[in-house]
Each structure stands twice: as C-alpha cells, then as structure tokens.
N, CA, C and O of each residue as an XYZ file, in Angstrom:
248
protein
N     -31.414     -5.213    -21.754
C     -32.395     -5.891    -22.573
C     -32.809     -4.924    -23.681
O     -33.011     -3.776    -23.284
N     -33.034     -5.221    -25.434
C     -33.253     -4.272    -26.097
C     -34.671     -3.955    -25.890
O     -35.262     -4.713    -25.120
N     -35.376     -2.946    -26.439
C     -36.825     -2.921    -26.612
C     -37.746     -3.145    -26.649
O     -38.758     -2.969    -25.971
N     -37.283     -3.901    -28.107
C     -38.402     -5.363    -28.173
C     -38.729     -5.890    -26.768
O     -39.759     -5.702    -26.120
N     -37.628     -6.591    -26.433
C     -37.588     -7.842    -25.596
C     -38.360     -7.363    -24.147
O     -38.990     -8.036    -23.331
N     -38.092     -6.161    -24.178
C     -38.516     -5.439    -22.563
C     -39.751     -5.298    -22.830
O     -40.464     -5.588    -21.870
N     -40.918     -4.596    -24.784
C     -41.697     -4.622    -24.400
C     -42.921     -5.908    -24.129
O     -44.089     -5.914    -23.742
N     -41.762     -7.117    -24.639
C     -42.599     -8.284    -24.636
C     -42.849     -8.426    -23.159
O     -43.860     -8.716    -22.520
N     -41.594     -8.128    -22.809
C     -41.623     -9.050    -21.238
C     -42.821     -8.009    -20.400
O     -43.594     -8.499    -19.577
N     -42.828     -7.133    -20.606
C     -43.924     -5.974    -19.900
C     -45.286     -6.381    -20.530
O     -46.327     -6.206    -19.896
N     -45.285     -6.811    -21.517
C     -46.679     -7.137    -22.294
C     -47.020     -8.510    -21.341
O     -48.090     -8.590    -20.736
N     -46.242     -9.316    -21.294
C     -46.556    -10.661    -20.902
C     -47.015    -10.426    -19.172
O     -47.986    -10.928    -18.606
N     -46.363     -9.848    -18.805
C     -46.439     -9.353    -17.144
C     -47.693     -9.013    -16.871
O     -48.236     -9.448    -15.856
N     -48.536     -7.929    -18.008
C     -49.540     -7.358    -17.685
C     -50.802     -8.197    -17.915
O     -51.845     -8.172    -17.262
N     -50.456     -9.021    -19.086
C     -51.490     -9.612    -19.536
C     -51.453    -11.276    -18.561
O     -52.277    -12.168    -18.764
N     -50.412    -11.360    -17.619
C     -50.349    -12.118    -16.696
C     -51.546    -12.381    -15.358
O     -51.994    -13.417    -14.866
N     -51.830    -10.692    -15.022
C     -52.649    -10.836    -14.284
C     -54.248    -10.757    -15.088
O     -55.254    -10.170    -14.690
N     -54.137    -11.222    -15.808
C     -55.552    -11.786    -16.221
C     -55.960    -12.829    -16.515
O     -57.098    -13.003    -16.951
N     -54.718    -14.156    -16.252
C     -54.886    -15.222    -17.049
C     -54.875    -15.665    -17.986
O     -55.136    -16.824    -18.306
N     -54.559    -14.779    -18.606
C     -54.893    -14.857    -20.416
C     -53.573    -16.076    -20.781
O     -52.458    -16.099    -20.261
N     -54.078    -16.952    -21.746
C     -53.225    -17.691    -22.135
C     -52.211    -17.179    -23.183
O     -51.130    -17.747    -23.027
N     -52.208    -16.342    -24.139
C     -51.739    -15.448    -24.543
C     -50.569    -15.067    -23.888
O     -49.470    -15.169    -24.433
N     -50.769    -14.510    -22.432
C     -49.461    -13.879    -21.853
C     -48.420    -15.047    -21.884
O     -47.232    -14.842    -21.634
N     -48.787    -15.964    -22.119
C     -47.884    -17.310    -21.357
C     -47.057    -17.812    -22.189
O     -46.040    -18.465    -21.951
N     -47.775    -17.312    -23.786
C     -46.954    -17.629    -24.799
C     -46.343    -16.587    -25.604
O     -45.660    -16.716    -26.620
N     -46.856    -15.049    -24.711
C     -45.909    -13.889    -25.207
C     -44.600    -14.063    -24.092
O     -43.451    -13.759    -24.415
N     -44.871    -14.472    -23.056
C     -43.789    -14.590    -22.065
C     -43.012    -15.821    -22.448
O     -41.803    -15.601    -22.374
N     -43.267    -16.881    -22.781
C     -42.354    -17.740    -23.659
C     -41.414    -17.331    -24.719
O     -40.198    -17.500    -24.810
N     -42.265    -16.752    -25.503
C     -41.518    -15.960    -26.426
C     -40.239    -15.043    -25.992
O     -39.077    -15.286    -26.319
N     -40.636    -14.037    -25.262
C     -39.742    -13.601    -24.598
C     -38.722    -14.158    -23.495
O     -37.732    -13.602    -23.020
N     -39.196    -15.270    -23.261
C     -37.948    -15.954    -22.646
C     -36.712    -16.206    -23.895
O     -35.549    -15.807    -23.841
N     -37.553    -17.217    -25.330
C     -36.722    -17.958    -25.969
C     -35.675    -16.855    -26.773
O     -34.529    -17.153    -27.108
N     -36.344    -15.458    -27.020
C     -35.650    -14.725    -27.550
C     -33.934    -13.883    -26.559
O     -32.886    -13.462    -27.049
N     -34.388    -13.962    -25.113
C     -33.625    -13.791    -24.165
C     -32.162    -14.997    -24.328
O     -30.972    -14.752    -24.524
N     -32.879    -16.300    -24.149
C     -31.667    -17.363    -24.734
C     -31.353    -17.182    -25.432
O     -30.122    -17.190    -25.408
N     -32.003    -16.825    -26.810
C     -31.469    -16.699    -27.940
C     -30.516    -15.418    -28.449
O     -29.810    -15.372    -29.457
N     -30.718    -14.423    -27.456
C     -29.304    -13.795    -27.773
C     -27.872    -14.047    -26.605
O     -26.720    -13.613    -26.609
N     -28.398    -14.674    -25.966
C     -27.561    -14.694    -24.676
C     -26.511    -15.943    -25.730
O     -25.281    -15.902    -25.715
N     -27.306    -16.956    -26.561
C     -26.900    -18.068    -27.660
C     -25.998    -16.882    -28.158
O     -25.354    -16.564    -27.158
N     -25.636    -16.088    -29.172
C     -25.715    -15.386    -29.944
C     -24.360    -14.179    -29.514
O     -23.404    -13.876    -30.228
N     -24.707    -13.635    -28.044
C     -23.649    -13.005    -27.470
C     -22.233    -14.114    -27.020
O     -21.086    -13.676    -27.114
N     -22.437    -15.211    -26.654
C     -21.694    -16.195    -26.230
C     -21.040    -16.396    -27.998
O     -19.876    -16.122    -28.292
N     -21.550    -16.653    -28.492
C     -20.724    -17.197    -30.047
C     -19.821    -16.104    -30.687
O     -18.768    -16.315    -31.290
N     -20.478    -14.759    -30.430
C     -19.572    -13.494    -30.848
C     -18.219    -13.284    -30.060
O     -17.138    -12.748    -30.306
N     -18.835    -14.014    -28.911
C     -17.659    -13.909    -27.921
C     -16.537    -14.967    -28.087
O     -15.387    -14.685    -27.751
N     -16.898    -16.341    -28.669
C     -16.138    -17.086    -29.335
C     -15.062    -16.920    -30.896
O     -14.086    -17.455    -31.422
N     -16.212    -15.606    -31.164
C     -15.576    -15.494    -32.685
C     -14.251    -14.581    -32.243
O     -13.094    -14.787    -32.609
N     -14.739    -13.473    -31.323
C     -13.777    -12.784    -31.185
C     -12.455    -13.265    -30.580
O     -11.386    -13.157    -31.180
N     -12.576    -13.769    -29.433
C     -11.568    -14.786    -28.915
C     -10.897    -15.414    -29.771
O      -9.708    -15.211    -29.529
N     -11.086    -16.389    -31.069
C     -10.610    -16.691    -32.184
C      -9.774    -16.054    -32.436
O      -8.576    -16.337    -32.407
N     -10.368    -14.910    -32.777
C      -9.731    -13.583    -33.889
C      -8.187    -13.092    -32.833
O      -6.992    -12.914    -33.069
N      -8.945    -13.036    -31.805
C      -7.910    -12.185    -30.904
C      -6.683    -13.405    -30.936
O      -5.539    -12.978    -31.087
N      -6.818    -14.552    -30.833
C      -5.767    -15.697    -30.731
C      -5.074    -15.606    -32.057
O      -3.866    -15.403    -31.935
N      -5.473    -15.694    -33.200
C      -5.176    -15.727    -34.704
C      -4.067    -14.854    -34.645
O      -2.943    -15.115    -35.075
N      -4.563    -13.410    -33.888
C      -4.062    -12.078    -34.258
C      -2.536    -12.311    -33.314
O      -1.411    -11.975    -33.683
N      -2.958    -13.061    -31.864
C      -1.586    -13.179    -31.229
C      -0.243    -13.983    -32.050
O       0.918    -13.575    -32.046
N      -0.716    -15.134    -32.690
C      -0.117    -16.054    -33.212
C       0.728    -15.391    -34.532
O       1.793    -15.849    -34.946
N      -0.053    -14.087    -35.162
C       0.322    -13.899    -36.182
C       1.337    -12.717    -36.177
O       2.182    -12.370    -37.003
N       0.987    -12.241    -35.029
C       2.107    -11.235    -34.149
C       3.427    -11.746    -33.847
O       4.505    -11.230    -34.143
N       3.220    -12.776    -33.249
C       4.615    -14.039    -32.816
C       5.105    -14.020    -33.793
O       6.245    -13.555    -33.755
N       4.618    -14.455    -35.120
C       5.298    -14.884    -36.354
C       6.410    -13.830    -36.885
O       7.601    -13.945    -37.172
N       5.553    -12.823    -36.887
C       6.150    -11.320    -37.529
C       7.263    -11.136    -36.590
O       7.993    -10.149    -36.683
C-alpha cells in the first residue's frame, strides 16, 4: 500500500474509535482510492499483455 493510502487508512482507524463521522468518510476514501488503483494496476496489466502479444506476433512475422 503506498503512503498516502496507509496514512489514510491509519487516520480513519484512529479516528474510528471515537465515532467521529469523519473517520467513515476518511475510511471511504481510502477504500475508493484502494479500488481505484487495484482499477488502474489491472489495466496496466492489460496494456502490457497487449504489448507483450503485439511484440509476439511481430516476432513471428520477422
């Protein structure tokens, strides 16, 4: 998890045991940003896969 994201999720944790409504929507946050690279790692992983197929195909050719 990068930095950020760890210190949200530690922010949200702490401010958890107080009730604070706040934590609920720093911990949201830090969920959506968690999907949102997990979104993000999955598509790089598509691009590359692409690339790597392109690169086989273009190997064959040669």
């Amino acid at each position: 998890m990068c930095p950020i994201l760890r210190l949200c999720h530690a922010m949200a944790r702490a401010a958890a045991h107080d009730d604070d409504p706040r934590a609920k929507q720093l911990h949201a946050l830090a969920l959506a940003a968690l999907v949102e690279r997990d979104r993000l790692h999955a598509r790089v992983s598509e691009l590359e896969k692409g690339r790597d197929e392109r690169h086989d195909v273009m190997t064959d050719l040669a």
